[in-house]
N, C-alpha and C positions, 0 to 999 in steps of 0.2 A: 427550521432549516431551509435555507432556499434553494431554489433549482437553480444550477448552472448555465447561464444562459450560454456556454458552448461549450466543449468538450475537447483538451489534447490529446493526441494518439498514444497515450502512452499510462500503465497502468499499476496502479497503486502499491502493485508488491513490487515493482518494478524501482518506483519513487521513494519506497519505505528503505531499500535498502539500499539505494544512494544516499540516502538521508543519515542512514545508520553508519557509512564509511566505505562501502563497498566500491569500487575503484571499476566506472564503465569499460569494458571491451568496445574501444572505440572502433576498431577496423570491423566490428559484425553488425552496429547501428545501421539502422535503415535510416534512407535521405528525412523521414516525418520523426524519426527518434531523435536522431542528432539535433535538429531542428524544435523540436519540442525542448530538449536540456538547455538548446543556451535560450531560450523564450525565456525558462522561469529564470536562469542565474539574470536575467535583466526586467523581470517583471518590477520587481521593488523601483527600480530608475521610473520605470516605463508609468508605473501607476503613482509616481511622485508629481507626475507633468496631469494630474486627473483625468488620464485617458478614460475615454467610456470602453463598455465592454466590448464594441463593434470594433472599436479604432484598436485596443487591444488582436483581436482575430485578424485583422487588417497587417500590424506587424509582422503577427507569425507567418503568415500565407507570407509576406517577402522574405522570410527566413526562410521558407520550401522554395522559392526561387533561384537558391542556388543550387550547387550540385552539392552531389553526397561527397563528395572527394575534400571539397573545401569545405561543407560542414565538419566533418571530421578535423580538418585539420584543424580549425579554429579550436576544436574542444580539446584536441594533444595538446594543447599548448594553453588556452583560456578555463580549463574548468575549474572550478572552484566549489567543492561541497560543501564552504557556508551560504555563498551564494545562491546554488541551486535549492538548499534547504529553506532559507528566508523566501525565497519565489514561491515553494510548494506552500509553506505555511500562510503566503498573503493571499494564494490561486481560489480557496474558496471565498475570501471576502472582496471580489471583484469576479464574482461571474466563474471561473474557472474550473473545469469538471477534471476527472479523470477517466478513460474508461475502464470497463469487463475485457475479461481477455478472448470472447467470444468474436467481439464488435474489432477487435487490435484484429484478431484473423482475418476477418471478412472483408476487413480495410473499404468498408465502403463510405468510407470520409473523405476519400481522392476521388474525382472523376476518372473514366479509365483510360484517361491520358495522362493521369496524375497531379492535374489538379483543383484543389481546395474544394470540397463540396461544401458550401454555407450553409445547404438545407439540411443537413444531415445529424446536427446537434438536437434540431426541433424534431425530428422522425427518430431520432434515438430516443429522446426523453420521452415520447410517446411508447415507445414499445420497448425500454428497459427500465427495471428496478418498480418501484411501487408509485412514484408520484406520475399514475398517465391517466388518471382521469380528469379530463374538461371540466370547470365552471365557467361559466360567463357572467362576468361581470353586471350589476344593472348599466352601464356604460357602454359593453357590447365586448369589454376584451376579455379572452379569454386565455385562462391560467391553468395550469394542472398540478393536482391535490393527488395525496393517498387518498385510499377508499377511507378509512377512519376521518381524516381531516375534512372528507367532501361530507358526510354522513354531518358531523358537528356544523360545520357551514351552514345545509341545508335546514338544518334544527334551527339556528338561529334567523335564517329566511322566513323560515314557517311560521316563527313565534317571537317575533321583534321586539313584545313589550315585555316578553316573559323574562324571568330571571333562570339560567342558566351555569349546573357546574361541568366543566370535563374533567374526570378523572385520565389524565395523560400520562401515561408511563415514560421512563427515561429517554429522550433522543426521538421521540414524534413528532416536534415542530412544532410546540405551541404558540413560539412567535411569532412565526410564519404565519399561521391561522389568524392572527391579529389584523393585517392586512387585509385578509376579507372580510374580516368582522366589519369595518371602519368603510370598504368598500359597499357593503350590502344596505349600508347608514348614511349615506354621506350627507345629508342635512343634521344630525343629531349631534349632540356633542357631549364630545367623551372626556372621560378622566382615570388614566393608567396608574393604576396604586403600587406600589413597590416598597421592600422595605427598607432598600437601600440604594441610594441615591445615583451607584453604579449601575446597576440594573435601566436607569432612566434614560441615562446616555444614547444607546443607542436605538431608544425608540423616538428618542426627539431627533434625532439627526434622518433618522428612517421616516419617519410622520412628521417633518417639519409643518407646524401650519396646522395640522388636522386634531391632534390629541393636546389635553391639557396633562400635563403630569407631574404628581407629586408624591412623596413618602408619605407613611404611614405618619409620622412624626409632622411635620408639616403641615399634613391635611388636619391633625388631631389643635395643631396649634392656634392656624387660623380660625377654626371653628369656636375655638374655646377665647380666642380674642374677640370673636362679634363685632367683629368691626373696625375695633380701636387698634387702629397701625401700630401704636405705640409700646403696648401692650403685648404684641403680637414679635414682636421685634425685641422685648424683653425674657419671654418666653424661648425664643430662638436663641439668644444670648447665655440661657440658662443650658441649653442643651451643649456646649459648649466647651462649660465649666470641668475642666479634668477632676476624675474623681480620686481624693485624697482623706482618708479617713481617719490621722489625726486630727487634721482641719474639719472635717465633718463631725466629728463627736466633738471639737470646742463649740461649734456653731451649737450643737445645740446642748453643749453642756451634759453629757453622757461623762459616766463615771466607769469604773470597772463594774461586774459584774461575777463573782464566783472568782474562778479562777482568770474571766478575760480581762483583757486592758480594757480602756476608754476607746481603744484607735481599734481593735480585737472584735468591740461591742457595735460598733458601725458599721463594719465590715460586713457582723451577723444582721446587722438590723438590714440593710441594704439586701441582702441574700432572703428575707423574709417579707421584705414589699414585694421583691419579685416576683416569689414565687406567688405572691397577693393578687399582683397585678396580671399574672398569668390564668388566674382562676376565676371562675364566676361568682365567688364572694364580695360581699360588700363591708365590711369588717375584716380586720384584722386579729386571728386570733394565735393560741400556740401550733396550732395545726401547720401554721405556713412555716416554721422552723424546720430547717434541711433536717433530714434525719440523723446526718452524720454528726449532730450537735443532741439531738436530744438525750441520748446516752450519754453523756457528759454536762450537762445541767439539769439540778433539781425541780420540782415539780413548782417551787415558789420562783426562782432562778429565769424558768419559762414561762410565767405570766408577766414578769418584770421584762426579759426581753418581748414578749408580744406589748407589752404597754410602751417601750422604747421604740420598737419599730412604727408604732402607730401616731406617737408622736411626729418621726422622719416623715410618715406617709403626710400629715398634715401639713408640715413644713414643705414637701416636695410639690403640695398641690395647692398651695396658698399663691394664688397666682398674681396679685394685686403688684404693681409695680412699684419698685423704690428700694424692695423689700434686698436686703446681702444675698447676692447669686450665693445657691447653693448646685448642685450639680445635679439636672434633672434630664431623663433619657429619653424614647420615643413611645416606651410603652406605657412611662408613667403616665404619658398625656393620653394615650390612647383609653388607660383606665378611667381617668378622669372625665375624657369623653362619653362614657357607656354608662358611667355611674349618674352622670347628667342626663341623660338618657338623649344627648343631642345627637342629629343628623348631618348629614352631610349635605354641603351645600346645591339648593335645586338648580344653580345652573348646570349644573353634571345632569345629564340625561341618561347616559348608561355610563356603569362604572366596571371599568375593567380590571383584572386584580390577578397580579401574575404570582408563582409560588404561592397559591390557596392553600398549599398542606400546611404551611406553616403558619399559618394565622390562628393568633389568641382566643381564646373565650369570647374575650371584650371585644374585639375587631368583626366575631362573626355575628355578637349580638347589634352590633351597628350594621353591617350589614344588611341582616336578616330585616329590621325594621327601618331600612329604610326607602322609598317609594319609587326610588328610580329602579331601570334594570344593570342586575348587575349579572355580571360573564366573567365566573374564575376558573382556572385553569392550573391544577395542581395534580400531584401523584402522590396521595397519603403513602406511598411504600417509602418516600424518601424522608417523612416526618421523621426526624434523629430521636426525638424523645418517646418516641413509640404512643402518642397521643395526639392522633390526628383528633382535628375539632368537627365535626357534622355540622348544616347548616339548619336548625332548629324550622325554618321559614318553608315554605313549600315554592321547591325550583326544582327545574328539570336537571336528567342526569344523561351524560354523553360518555363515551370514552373514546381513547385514543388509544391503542397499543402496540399499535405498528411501528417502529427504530426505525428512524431514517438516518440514526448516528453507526448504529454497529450490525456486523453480518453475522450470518446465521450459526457462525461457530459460537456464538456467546448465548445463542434460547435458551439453551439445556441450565444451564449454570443460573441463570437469569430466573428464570420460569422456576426452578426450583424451590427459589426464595417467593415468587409471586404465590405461590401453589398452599406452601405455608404460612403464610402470614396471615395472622388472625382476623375472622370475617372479612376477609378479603371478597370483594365482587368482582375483583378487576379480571378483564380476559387473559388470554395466555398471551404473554409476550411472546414478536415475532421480530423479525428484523428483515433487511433489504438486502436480497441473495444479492445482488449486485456487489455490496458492500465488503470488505473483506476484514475482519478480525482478526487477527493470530493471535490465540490463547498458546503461552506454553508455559511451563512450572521450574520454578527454581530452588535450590536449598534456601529453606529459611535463616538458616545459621549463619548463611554467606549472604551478599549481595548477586540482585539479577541480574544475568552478563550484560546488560547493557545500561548505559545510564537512562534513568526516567525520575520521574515523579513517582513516590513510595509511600502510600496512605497510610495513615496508622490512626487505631483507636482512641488516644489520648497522647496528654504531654508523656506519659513514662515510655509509649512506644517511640514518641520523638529522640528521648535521652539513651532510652538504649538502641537506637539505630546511630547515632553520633558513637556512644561506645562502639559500637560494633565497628564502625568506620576508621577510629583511632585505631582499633587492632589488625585491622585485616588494609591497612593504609589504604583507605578510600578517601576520595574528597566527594564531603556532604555539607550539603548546606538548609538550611531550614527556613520556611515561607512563614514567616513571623515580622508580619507587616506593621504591627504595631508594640513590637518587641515584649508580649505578653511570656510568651516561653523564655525570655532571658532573665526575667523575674522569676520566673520557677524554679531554672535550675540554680539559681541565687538564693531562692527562700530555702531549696532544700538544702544547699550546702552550711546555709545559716541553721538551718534546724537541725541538720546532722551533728555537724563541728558544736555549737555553739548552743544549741536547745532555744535558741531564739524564735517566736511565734510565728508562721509565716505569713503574709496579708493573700497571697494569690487564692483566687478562688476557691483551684481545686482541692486546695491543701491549708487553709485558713481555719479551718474545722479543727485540724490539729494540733495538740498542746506537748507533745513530743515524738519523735523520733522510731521511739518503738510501738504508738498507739496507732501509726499510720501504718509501722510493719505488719501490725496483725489487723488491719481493715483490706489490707493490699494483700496480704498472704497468695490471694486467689490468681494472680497477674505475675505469670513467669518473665514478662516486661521490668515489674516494680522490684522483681527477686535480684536480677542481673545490674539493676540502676543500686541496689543496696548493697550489692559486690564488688562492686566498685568504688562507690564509696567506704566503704571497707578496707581496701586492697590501694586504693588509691587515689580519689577523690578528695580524703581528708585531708591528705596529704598537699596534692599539689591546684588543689582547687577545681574549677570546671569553666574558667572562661576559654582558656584553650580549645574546648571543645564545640566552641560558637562560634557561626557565619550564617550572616541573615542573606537570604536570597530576594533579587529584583523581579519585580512583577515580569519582565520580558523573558526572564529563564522557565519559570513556568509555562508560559505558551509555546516556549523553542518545544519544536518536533523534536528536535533529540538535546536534551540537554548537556552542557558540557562538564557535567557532574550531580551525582547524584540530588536528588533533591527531596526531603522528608517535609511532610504535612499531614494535618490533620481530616480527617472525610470531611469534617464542619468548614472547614478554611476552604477547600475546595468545591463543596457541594453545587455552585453555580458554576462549574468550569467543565469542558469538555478535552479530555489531555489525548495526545494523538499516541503518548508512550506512559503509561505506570504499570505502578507494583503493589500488589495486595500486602500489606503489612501480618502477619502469623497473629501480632495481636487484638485484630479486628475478632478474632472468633475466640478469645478468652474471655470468660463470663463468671462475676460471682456469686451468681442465681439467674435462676429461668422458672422463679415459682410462679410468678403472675404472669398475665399476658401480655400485661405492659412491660416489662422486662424482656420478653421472648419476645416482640415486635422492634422493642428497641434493637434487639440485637441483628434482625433479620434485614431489619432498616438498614442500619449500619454497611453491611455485606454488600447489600442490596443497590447503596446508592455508590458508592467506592466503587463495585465493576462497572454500573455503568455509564462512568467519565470519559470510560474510552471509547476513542475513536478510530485506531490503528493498534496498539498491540498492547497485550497485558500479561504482567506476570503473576501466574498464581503459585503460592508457596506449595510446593508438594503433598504435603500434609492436608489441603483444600480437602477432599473427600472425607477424608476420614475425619477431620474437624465437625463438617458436616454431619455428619452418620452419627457424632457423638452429641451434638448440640439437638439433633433431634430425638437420638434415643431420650436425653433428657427431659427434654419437654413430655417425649410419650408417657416416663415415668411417673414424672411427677403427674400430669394427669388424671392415670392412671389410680396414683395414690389417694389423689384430692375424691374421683368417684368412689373407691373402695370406702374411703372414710364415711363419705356424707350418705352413702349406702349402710355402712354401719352405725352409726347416729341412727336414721333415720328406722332402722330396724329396734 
């Protein structure tokens, strides 16, 4: 997160609740408040023209130039709260701070004739909030870091060949850190890994010139091309391929299977390289079969599907050109990569690698072996599947745990999750008293009084937040960018009505209607989604209940209607307004750890998206209190038992 290179007089509870609808008292503005409102309603013009951030401060100071009388007047009459909203929301990616309402008293941003003190943003950011300790540059300029972000800097100073991981907790800045890294190096040359291609954007636009960057997928391509353009560009073409799994079981001649189809059996084969490819296996056996299948195919049933998926595996990794595109993804190749046991190419000198929780098996065994330095920067609390991967290689360990996204009303809640999470090292999470958070709790049963962004566990908390919305007439829309969820509440209505197999992921496992009822039992989500269809679904179907939301409603500060996602669809997004979804903390086991991590993950990473206000469902504590008494139980049970055994 970067520093402000200057600061309006004016403060964030102040902004949140113009932003929210709140209608200014224009006659009690002071001349630098009025003057601050119409800056942002014209920042978006003003930064269309690529003002720098000087020439911006420059503006405003002639906006203090007039009087207070005719500042007001202009805002009785010009204000506009989409306007000032869209300003507040571009003000951090152009330099633009807000202050503490300590610094709004003391007013020493005006000289004491009133005006404009330019020095006063660099003597704030020294002596407010967490980022005011000095690095200097090998160059000579100097920049200020939290104590955590200086601590990792100086690590990588000291030890420039070594390989390096931070454990960074949510909202500490790890891209920001990037910057020094690349500063501390500047002969060396880097290569920023990511797993998805959005992620790259805007460190090319930020290190034009300096960083080479590619995806996962990408970097696994070239590699596996050795040269040949051609090849390499066939591969890329492959990755392409929409996946379609009648046409995938003709390609390779797949039949049914027990009770599945031919299109049923691709579906499973595909679900079974995955989970192949995700693993440090080199073979393909019945073990990678989802669980939710194994009980419903026989022990002959599932050698045949492990002999069918291993065929696909060979087909998806037969990489010779000419060969019918079949639809191949970024981990296949990654696999592929590690199984070859190849490296990454040695013009990369150090290899940077952002979101480290979430790397594979195969990605950290390439890693691990290979010669250059590498600096990954991840927060195992956010790994979704509750299976962070360890780097097997000997590298140093840093952390990060200081927010520089949320204030200190969020530790407690925060920390609670960090506190429990299984063999957790990480320190206590803290945050930036400057920062202002507003936690406050809403009925689960209703919507949060304001519109935001609404997390939720899975597709059934998506389908019954849309119910909820049809009943209590709310307008909701859903972040379903690639219209996966409109396939689901499709398959299910096909599977309800119709007993027809569904293809979507989550629910392809099942061969009817009532076998998903009793897998789902545990999900007062899946209960309310099954009552409805019941009561009314069958009936008049469920496309009425769908509206896909645009990437720009997500980012609005205040959205102009509710809007439901899943923690995965969001987990790289920082929302200035959401709401904890009730079915993030229903669970239908906590006997292993991996289970009880997942869940805590889950929690864990949904609160800390925010960056201005969050709703939590009432019920939060005692969700809590119950999710841990469970885990104690069972515990609990697991030592009684293996005490009784062992006696």
């Amino acid at each position: 997160m970067n520093r402000p290179d200057w600061y309006l007089p004016l403060s964030e509870s102040f902004c949140v609740a113009l932003s929210s609808g709140t209608f200014p008292d224009f006659p009690s503005l002071a001349r630098y408040e009025a003057a601050a409102v119409i800056f942002l309603q014209q920042l978006p013009k003003l930064n269309s023209q690529n003002t720098r951030s000087l020439e911006l401060e420059r503006n405003f100071v002639k906006l203090l130039g007039y009087s207070t009388d005719t500042l007001r007047s202009v805002l009785s009459t010009d204000y506009s709260q989409q306007a000032f909203t869209a300003g507040l929301i571009l003000a951090p990616a152009v330099g633009v701070g807000l202050l503490d309402h300590d610094a709004l008293y003391k007013r020493q941003f005006l000289h004491p004739d009133g005006s404009w003190n330019f020095d006063f943003s660099r003597q704030y950011a020294k002596l407010s909030g967490v980022i005011s300790h000095e690095h200097r540059r090998p160059s000579g300029h100097v920049v200020l870091l939290s104590d955590p972000q200086l601590r990792f800097v100086d690590t990588v100073r000291a030890n420039p060949q070594e390989s390096i991981e931070a454990q960074a907790l949510a909202g500490t800045g790890k891209t920001y850190v990037l910057a020094e890294i690349l500063a501390l190096m500047p002969d060396r040359k880097f290569l920023f890994l990511a797993d998805v291609s959005a992620k790259l954007l805007p460190i090319q636009k930020r290190f034009k010139g300096q960083i080479w960057t590619s995806t996962f997928k990408s970097m696994a391509e070239r590699v596996l091309a050795k040269g040949n353009k051609n090849l390499e560009a066939n591969l890329a073409a492959s990755s392409r391929v929409p996946l379609n799994y009648p046409k995938l079981a003709e390609q390779l001649a797949f039949g049914p299977i027990g009770n599945l189809s031919s299109a049923q059996v691709a579906s499973l084969c595909w679900a079974v390289v995955y989970k192949f490819c995700e693993s440090d296996d080199s073979v393909i056996t019945t073990k990678h079969i989802p669980r939710n299948y194994i009980n419903y195919l026989s022990k002959v049933n599932q050698e045949i599907v492990a002999a069918a998926s291993a065929k696909l595996w060979f087909k998806l990794s037969h990489i010779e050109s000419g060969d019918e595109c079949i639809p191949v993804r970024g981990y296949h190749r990654i696999k592929q990569m590690s199984l070859a046991g190849l490296q990454i190419p040695e013009q990369a000198e150090v290899i940077l690698v952002d979101e480290g929780h979430d790397l594979s098996q195969p990605m950290i065994n390439i890693l691990d072996m290979t010669p250059q330095t590498v600096i990954a920067l991840g927060d195992p609390l956010q790994n979704l599947e509750g299976q962070y991967v360890a780097h097997k290689a000997s590298i140093r360990h840093r952390e990060m745990s200081l927010s520089l996204r949320a204030g200190p009303s969020l530790t407690d809640y925060v920390n609670q999750l960090v506190e429990a999470y299984p063999e957790s090292r990480s320190h206590p999470f803290q945050a930036d008293k400057n920062k202002e958070t507003v936690v406050e709790e809403y009925d689960p049963s209703s919507f949060p009084p304001a519109q935001c962004v609404i997390l939720t566990c899975d597709e059934w908390g998506i389908f019954d937040w849309l119910i909820k919305g049809r009943q209590h007439n709310k307008a909701v829309a859903v972040i379903d960018w690639n219209s996966l969820f409109k396939n689901f509440i499709d398959d299910c209505l096909n599977l309800f009505v119709h007993g027809k197999r569904p293809t979507h992921g989550a629910i392809s496992g099942y061969q009817s209607w009532e076998q998903l009822r009793q897998a789902m039992s545990w999900s007062d989500s899946f209960s309310r989604v099954d009552k409805w269809f019941e009561e009314v679904g069958s009936k008049f179907g469920v496309s009425q209940l769908y509206t896909c939301a645009e990437l720009d409603e997500l980012m609005q500060s205040t959205p102009s209607r509710h809007l439901v996602a899943t923690v995965f669809s969001c987990k790289n997004y920082e929302l200035p307004r959401l709401a904890i979804s009730e079915d993030l903390y229903y669970f239908s086991s906590l006997t292993s750890k991996r289970s009880f991590s997942k869940k805590l993950a889950l929690i864990y990473t949904a609160i800390t998206r925010v960056s201005g206000m969050i709703y939590l469902p009432s019920s939060h504590n005692e969700w809590m209190d119950y999710i841990f008494k469970t885990r104690r139980d069972i515990s609990l049970f697991k030592q009684n038992t293996s005490t009784f055994i062992n006696d």
